[in-house]
C-alpha positions, 0 to 999 in steps of 0.5 A: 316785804314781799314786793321787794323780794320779788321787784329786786330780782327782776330789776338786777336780771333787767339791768344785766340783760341791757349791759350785755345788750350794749356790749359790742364785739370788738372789731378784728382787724386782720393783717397779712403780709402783700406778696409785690405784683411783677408787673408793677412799674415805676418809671421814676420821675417824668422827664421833660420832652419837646412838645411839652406844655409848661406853666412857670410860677412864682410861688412868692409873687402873684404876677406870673412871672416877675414881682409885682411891687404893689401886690402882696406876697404870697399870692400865686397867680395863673402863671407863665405858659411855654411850650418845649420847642423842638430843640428841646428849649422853652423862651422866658422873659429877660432870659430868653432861651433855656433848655429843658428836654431831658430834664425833671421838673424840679431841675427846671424849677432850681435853674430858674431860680438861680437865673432869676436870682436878682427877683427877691426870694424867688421860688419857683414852680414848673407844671407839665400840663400836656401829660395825659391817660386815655380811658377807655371800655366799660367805665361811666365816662369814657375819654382823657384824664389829665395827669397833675402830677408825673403820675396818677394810680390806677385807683385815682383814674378809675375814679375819676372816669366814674368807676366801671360799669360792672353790668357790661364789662368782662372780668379783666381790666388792662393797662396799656404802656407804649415804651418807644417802639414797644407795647406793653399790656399789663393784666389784671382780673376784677377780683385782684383789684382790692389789693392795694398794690394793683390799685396804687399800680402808677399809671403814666402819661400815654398809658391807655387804661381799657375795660374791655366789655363782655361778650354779651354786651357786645352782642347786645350792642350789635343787636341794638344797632341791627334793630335801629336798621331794620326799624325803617323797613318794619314800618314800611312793610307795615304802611304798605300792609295797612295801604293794600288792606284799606284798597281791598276793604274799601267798596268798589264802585 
């Protein structure tokens, strides 16, 4: 009887101690309110320009151009290829010459479908494919990232040029924005760059997104590159040491 006075306390004060272990906090979730960036651009949707790539779809056929009776709808298939010559006009089959500079996609895209209107259901679909960033600094792969659509975020092009390699690169990153004659240069410190407004800042095509490399980097690199000159002296005066030291060591006759 005993016993059972004694095992029953123990038993509850265990079975409280693993309730409040398996209770967690719950998570907080903070929210404020982003105070909008100045810099923050938004040049509206892309206007086709003389020079541009174009690839025309038939989104309900899966010929590139036309329907194809023996094939099913509803396949798309590569797609037909034009480029915007310099009088601002691209050629299509049947159709021939069609202007498109100063125009939207989608524009392009709804004439089409009127001029083709005799194809059964026609939908059509016109990608830019010539729309390009450069990037540039200390990210893991340097070079051009092709834009899918009118525009990507600064977030999408760092992570598609492998992130920044923090290890080498100052404490600032840019963006720069040529508008005709003008260069526009758009700032931002690494420690903004977790506001969502900065990363979703849009990055269009001809923008060149540049990390600039720190100081100390700089330096190591230029003291990499002296090093490499240099070696093939160092070795040289090194062979002619152990040449001189071998003559006047070895036994005369």
């Amino acid at each position: 009887m005993k016993r059972s006075f004694v095992i029953l306390p123990i038993f509850v004060c265990t079975l409280l101690f693993a309730s409040c272990r398996s209770q967690r906090p719950a998570p907080v979730l903070n929210t404020e309110a982003l105070a909008p960036a100045v810099s923050v651009v938004d040049k509206g949707v892309y206007r086709i320009k003389a020079g541009d790539k174009l690839l025309v779809r038939n989104l309900n056929w899966s010929s590139e151009l036309f329907p194809d009776p023996g094939q099913a709808a509803g396949n798309v298939g590569a797609g037909f290829e034009a480029v915007v010559r310099i009088d601002g006009n691209i050629s299509l089959p049947e159709i021939g010459s069609i202007p498109v500079a100063g125009r939207t996609r989608q524009a392009v895209a709804d004439t089409l479908s009127t001029l083709y209107r005799d194809l059964r259901n026609p939908l059509f679909e016109v990608t830019v494919t010539s729309l390009r960033v450069k990037v540039l600094g200390s990210v893991n792969n340097q070079g051009v990232v092709v834009l899918d659509n009118d525009f990507l975020t600064l977030g999408e092009i760092l992570a598609r040029s492998g992130g920044i390699r923090y290890t080498e690169a100052s404490n600032i990153i840019q963006i720069i924005r040529t508008e005709g004659t003008q260069q526009q240069v758009i700032e931002y410190d690494f420690q903004d760059l977790g506001n969502p407004l900065i990363m979703n800042q849009n990055i269009y095509d001809n923008d060149i997104v540049y990390v600039p490399p720190s100081r100390g980097s700089v330096r190591s690199i230029k003291y990499q590159r002296a090093l490499v000159l240099v070696q093939p002296v160092i070795a040289a005066l090194n062979l002619t040491l152990i040449v001189i030291n071998f003559i006047r060591l070895s036994p005369r006759p």
